[in-house]
C-alpha positions in Angstrom: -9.6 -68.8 -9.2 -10.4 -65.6 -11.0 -9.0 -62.7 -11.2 -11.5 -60.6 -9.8 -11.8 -63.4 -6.9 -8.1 -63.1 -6.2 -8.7 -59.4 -5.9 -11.4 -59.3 -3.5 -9.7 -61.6 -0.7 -6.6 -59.4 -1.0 -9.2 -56.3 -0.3 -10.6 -58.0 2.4 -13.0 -59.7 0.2 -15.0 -57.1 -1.5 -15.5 -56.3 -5.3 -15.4 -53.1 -6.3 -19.8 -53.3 -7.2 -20.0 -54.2 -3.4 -17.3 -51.2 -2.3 -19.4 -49.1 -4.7 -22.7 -49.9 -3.4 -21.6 -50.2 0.5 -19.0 -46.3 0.2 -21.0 -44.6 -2.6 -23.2 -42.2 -0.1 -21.1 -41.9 2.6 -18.3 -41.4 0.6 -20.4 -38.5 -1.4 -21.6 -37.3 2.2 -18.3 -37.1 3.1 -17.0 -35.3 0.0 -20.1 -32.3 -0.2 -19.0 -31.7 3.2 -15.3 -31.0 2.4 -16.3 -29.0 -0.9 -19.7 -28.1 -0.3 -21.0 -28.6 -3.7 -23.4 -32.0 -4.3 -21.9 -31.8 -7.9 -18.5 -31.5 -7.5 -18.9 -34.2 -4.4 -20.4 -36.8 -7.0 -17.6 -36.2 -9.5 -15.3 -36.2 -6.7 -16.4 -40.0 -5.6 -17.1 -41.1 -9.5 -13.6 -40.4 -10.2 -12.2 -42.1 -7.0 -14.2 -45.4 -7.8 -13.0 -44.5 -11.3 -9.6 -44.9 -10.2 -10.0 -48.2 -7.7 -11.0 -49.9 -10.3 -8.0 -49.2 -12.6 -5.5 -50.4 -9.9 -7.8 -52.6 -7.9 -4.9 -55.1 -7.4 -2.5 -52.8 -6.2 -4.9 -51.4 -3.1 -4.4 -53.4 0.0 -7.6 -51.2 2.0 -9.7 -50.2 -0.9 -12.1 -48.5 2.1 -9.3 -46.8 3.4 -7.9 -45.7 -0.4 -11.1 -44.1 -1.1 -11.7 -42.0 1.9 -8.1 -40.9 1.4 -8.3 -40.5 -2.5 -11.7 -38.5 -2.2 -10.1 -36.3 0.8 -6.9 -34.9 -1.7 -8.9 -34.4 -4.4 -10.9 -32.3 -2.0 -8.1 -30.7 -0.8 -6.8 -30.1 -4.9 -10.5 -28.5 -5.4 -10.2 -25.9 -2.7 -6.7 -24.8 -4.0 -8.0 -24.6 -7.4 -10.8 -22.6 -6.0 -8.4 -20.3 -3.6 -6.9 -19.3 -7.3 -10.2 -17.9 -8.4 -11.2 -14.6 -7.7 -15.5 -14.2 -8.3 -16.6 -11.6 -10.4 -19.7 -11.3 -8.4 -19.0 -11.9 -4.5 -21.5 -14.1 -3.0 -24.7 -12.0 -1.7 -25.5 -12.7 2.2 -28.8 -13.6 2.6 -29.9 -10.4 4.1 -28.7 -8.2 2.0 -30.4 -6.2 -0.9 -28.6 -5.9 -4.1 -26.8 -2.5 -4.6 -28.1 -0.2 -7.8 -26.0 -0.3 -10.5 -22.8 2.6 -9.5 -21.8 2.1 -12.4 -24.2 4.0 -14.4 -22.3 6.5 -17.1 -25.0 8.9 -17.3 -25.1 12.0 -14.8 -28.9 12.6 -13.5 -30.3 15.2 -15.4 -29.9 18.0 -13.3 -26.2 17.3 -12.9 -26.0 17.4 -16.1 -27.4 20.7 -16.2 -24.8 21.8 -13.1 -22.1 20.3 -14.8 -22.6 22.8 -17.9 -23.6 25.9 -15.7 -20.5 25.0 -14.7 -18.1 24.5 -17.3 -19.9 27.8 -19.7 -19.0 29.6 -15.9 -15.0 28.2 -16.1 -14.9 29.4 -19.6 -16.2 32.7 -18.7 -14.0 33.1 -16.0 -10.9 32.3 -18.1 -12.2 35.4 -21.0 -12.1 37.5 -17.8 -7.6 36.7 -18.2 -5.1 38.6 -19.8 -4.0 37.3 -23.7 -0.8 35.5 -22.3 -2.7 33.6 -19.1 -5.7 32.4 -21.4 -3.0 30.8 -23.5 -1.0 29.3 -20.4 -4.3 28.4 -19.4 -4.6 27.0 -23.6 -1.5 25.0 -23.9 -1.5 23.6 -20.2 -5.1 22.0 -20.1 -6.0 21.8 -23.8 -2.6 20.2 -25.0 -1.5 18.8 -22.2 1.7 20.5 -22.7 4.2 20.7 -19.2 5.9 23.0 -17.8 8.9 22.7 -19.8 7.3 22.1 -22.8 5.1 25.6 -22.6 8.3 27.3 -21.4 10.0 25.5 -24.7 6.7 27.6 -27.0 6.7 30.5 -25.5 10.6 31.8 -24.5 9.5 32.1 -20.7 11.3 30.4 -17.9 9.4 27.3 -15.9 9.5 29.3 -12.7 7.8 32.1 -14.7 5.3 29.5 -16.4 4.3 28.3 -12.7 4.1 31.7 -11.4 1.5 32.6 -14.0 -0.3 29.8 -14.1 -0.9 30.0 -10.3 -2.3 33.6 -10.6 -4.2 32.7 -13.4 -5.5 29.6 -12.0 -6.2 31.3 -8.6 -7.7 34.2 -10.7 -10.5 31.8 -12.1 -11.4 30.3 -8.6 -11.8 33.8 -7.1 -14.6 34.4 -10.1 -15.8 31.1 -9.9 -16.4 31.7 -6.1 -17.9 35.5 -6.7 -20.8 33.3 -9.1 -21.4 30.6 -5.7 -19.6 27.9 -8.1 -17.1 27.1 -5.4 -16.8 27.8 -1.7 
């Protein structure tokens, strides 16, 4: 007796060509439902077959072995896939793609606003005393805290915070005397 004979009676009498051409499409039925991807499916059932035939003397249901092999790689897939996070999400069917948010460039007549509006800041700020304009200086232009501007200039933190807030609230009463601001 052959080898491959002694196999199939111990499977119930099948080869693997007959398992293969009896289990291919419902087997790849079976796996495009659990995945739901024809391509994956195939490789899916390719590699199960794949397998079978590797340890075809070891499987006492073959059918059975299959079904069950094709289900955890199914089940391994969909983990795999739970990992991945889409760069695009998947578009529903009725709806439009959004414009581009992420344009850099401000619409021309922002733009324009935008400057109005920073020349009308800078104004505002000339319209401060010496020692506000540089509060004003070293807080937004360097960056500088607190501490660090009381540090320069010999005055205490409250005091930098006290004149900052005047000066700062100075600016927004001239910013809201030109309609910048409400």
């Amino acid at each position: 007796m052959q080898p491959d004979e002694a196999n199939a009676q111990a499977s119930g009498g099948e080869t693997v060509e007959e398992l293969f051409a009896a289990l291919e499409s419902p087997l790849l039925n079976y796996a495009w439902r659990l995945v739901g991807e024809l391509s994956v499916a195939e490789d899916m059932v390719q590699e199960a077959f794949m397998k079978l035939h590797t340890r075809f003397d070891q499987v006492r249901e073959p059918r059975r072995w299959l079904y069950r092999t094709v289900h955890n790689q199914a089940l391994n897939h969909r983990r795999q896939a739970d990992k991945l996070i889409p760069l695009n999400p998947p578009a529903e069917e009725d709806a439009r793609p959004a414009a581009d948010a992420t344009d850099p460039q401000p619409l021309p007549d922002e733009q324009i606003a935008r400057w109005e509006g920073i020349g009308l800041v800078r104004l505002s700020v000339e319209t401060l005393d010496d020692r506000s304009r540089e509060l004003i200086r070293l807080k937004f232009s360097e960056g500088l805290s607190y501490k660090e501007i009381s540090a320069r200039t010999g005055l205490t933190v409250g005091h930098v915070g006290y004149l900052l807030h005047h000066a700062i609230r100075g600016i927004a009463d001239e910013l809201a005397k030109n309609g910048v601001v409400p």
